[in-house]
N, C-alpha and C positions, 0 to 999 in steps of 0.2 A: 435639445443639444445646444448647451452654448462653447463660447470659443474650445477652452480645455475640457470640460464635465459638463454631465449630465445630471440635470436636474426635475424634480417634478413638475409637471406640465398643470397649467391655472387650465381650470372648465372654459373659462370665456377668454379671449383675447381681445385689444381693442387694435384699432387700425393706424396704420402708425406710417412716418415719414422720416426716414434718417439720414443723416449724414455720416460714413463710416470708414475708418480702412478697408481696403477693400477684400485682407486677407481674414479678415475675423468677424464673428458673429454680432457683438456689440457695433455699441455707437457712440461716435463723441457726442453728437448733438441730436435733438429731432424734437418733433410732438407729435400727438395723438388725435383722431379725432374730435376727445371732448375739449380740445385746447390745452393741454398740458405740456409743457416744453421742458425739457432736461437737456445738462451739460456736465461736462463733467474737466476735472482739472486735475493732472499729476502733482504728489507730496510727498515731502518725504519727513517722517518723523520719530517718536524713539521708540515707536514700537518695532519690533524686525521687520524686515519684507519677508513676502512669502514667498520660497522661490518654488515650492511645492506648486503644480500647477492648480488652480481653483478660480474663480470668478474675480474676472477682470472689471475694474469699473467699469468700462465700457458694456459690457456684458449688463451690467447693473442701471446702466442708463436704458438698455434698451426693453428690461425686464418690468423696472418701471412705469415707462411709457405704456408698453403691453399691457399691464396688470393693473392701471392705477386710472382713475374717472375724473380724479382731484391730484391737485400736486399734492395737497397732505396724503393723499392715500399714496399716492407714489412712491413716498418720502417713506409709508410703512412699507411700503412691500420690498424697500432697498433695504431697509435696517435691518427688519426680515431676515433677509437674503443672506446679506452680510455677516448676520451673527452666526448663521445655521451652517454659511457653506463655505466663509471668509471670502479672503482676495488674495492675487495671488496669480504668478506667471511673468511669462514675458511679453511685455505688452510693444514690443516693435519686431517688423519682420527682418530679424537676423539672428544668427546665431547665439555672438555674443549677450547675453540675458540683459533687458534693461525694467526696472522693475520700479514700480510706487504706488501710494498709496490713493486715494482721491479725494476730493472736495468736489462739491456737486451743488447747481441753481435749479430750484423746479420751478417754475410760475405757472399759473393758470389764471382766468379772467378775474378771480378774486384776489387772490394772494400771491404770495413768493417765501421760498424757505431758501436758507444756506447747509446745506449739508457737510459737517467734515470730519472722516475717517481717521484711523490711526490703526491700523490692523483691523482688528473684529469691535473695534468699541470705535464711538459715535459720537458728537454731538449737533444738533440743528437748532437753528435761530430762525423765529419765524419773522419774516420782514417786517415793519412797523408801518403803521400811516395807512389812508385810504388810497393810497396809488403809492406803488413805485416799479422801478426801472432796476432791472442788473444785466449787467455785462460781464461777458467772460471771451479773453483772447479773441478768439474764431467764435463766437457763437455769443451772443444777445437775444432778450427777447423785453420787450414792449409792452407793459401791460398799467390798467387798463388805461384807454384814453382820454384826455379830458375831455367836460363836457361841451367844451367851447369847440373842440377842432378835431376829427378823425383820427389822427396819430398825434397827437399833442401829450404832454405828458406834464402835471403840475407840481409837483414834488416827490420826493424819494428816491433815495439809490443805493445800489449796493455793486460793488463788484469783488472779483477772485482774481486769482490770478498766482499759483504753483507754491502757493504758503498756507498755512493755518489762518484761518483769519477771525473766528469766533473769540471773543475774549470772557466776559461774564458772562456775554448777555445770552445766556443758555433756555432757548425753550423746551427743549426735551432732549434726552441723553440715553445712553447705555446703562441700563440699571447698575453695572457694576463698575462704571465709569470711574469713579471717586476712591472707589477701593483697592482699581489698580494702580491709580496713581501712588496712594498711599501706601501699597507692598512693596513698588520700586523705588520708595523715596526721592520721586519728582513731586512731592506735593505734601506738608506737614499737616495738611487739616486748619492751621490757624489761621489762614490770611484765605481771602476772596476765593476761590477757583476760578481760573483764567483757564478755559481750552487749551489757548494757545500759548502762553505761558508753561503752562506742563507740559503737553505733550508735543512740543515745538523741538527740534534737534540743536544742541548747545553750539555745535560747528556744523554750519549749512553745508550741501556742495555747493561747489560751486556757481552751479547754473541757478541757486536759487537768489543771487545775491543780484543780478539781473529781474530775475520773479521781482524781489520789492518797490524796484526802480519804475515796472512797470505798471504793480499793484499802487503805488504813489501817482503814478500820471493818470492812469484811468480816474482816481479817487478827484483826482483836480482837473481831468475833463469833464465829468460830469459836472462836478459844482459851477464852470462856465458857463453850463447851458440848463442849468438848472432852471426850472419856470419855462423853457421854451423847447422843448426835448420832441421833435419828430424824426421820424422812422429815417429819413434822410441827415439829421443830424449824427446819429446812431453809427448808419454805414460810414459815416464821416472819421467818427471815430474808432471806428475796427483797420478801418485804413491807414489809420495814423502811423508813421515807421518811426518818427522822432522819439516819440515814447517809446517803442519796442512791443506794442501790442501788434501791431503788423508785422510779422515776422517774415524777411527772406533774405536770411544768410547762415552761416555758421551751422551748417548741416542741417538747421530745423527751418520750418518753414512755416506759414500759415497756410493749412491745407485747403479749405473749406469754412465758410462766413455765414453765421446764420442770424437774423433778423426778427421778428415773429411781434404782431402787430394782436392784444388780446383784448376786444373792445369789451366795457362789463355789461353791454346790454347782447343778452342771450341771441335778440333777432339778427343781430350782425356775426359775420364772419371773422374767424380768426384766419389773417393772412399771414403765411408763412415765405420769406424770401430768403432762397438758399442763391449760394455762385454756381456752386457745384464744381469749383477747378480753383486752383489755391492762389495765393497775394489777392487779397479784395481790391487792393488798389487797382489792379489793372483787370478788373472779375466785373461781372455784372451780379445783381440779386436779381433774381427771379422770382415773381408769387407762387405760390401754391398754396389750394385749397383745399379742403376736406370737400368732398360731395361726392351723389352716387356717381357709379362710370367709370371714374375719371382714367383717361386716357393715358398707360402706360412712357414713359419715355427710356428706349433703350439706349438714348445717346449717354445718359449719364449713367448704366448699369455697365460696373466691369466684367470682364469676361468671366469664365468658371473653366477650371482645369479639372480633370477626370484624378489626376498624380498629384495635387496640390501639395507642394512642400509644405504650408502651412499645415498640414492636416498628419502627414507622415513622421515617422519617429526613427531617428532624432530631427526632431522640426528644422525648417529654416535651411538644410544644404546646399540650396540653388535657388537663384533667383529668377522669378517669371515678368512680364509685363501685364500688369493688373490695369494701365489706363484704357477708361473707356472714349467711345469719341469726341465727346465735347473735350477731354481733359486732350486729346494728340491734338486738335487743331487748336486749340488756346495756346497750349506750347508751342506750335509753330506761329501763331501769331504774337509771340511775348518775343522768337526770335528776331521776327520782323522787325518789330518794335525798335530792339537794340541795334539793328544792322542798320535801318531805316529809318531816322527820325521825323523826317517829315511825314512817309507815309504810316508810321508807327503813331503819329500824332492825331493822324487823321483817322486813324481806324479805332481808337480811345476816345476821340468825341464821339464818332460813329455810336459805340456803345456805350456811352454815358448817355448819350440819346435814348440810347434801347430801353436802358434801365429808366431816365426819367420819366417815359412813355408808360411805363407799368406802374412805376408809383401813381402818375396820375391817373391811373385807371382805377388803382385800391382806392384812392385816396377819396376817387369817386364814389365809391361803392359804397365804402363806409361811410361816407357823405350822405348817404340816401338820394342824392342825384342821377343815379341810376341804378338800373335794375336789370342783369346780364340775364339769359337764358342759361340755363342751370348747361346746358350742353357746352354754351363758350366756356362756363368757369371747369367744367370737364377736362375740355384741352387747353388749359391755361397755362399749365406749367412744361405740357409739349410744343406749344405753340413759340413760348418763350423763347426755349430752347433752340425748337428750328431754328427761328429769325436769328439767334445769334450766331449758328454753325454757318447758316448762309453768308454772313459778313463775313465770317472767316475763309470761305469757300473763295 
């Protein structure tokens, strides 16, 4: 059962880590235990929206990670998905219907794809080069590392960011990709096929003319730090407001920041650092690990309602408080913050502290300079957590 429909259920499932609204079954971000990381971005282009309820991207992000052992495999089970069951809904909790299309990053320890929709048809680029880097809004991941340094990163990059961004460089497509363009006459057959060129919307909305400004800055942060790219550079730039990739104003926000560190040698861990509580800038990353055990944390699970509006028809009539408790005392310490600058100043290095204390524990690990007990990496991402609710406490 995903967000709106029901779907057939895969024999095996793999074990997965998300980042999610807290009213619907997908996810903006996550990975899996074999290291596969998916994200996903809203678009809007000339195919229709669906307002027919059916599979949300988010849905499709988390479907993948479940079904998928490789990001190429991931990458089929969304196309899959996609073509079989489309997309479609309303992907924000309110009444009013706000609806789009997606674009979507997979990486895994080897590779990276770009994925971008347009209704039920598709195209994906498979990244180029022996290492690269993409980023998207709230959600980056790391892959793999150079071999000089733990999170080190030597060339490549891609990022997204609320537009079409494939041009020629098409590694694989919608078998009927080309023929739809040619019935709607966005596309003569004579010149190149551009994705984004055809299937791009002639008059943007608005909010997308912001996407490019943003999708231009990420494109020229990365090229700054090109050749010297660590997992601290990374959070550096998710936090960035000047660009617009950190978002907190004008109703939207950056909810959740995701990280994810994919070394290419098997015997290392792939570390994942999530906030778990929205504006990076003033958020902490947290690691988290794949392994057996590991230690539930209920701070960052939101509640569950027996009557959930999300669930009841006509959706959306009232609204519930979905924050769980790391999310109500970070907001009471962001009000601190504002009320109180000195002590607001001090409780931000506090946790900048927190965080750099954790990178230099991955940074160790994947170092080979130590070697945790499989039980600490257990409660790794609980442990986090406490120490940070305690500051706030």
């Amino acid at each position: 059962q995903c967000t709106y429909v029901e779907i057939e259920q895969a024999q095996r499932t793999h074990a997965v880590v998300l980042s999610r609204p807290a009213w619907l079954w997908g996810a903006e971000m996550g990975a899996n235990e074999h290291g596969v990381c998916v994200g996903n971005e809203g678009v809007w282009t000339r195919e229709p929206l669906g307002e027919d309820e059916a599979l949300l991207g988010m849905d499709l992000v988390r479907l993948g990670l479940e079904r998928g052992s490789s990001a190429r495999e991931a990458l089929g089970v969304i196309t899959a998905l996609l073509e079989r069951h489309g997309q479609g809904g309303n992907c924000k909790e309110e009444p009013v219907p706000f609806i789009y299309h997606n674009t979507f990053l997979l990486a895994d320890r080897s590779e990276a794809w770009v994925l971008e929709t347009a209704g039920r048809y598709w195209a994906a680029q498979r990244i180029p080069g022996e290492q690269a880097l993409v980023i998207l809004g709230g959600w980056g991941a790391l892959f793999p590392p150079h071999p000089d340094s733990p999170v080190a990163l030597a060339e490549g990059s891609r990022n997204i960011s609320n537009q079409l961004s494939i041009g020629t460089e098409i590694t694989a497509e919608h078998a009927g990709l080309r023929q739809r363009a040619l019935s709607q006459g966005w596309w003569s057959g004579d010149s190149e096929f551009s994705f984004t060129e055809v299937f791009s919307l002639e008059n943007q909305p608005a909010r997308m003319e912001a996407a490019k400004a943003r999708y231009r800055a990420g494109t020229e942060l990365l090229r700054q730090h090109a050749g010297h790219i660590t997992a601290e550079t990374f959070m550096a730039i998710l936090r960035d407001k000047a660009s617009g990739i950190c978002v907190d104003s004008e109703g939207f926000r950056t909810a959740g920041s995701m990280v994810s560190v994919l070394p290419r040698d098997p015997a290392l861990p792939c570390v994942h650092f999530f906030t778990a509580t929205p504006d990076p800038s003033r958020s902490v990353f947290k690691p988290f690990i794949f392994t057996a055990g590991i230690k539930p944390a209920p701070q960052v699970r939101s509640p569950t309602f027996t009557d959930d509006p999300a669930k009841q028809i006509p959706r959306f009539q009232r609204a519930v408080d979905r924050r769980h408790e790391l999310y109500r005392r970070h907001q009471a310490a962001l009000e601190l913050m504002e009320k109180d600058q000195e002590r607001g100043q001090k409780l931000l290095e506090t946790l900048q502290e927190l965080e750099k204390q954790g990178l230099e524990g991955m940074n160790a690990l994947l170092g080979g300079t130590v070697a945790p007990h499989p039980e600490e990496l257990a409660d790794l991402f609980f442990d986090c957590v406490e120490a940070e609710m305690k500051f706030y406490t």
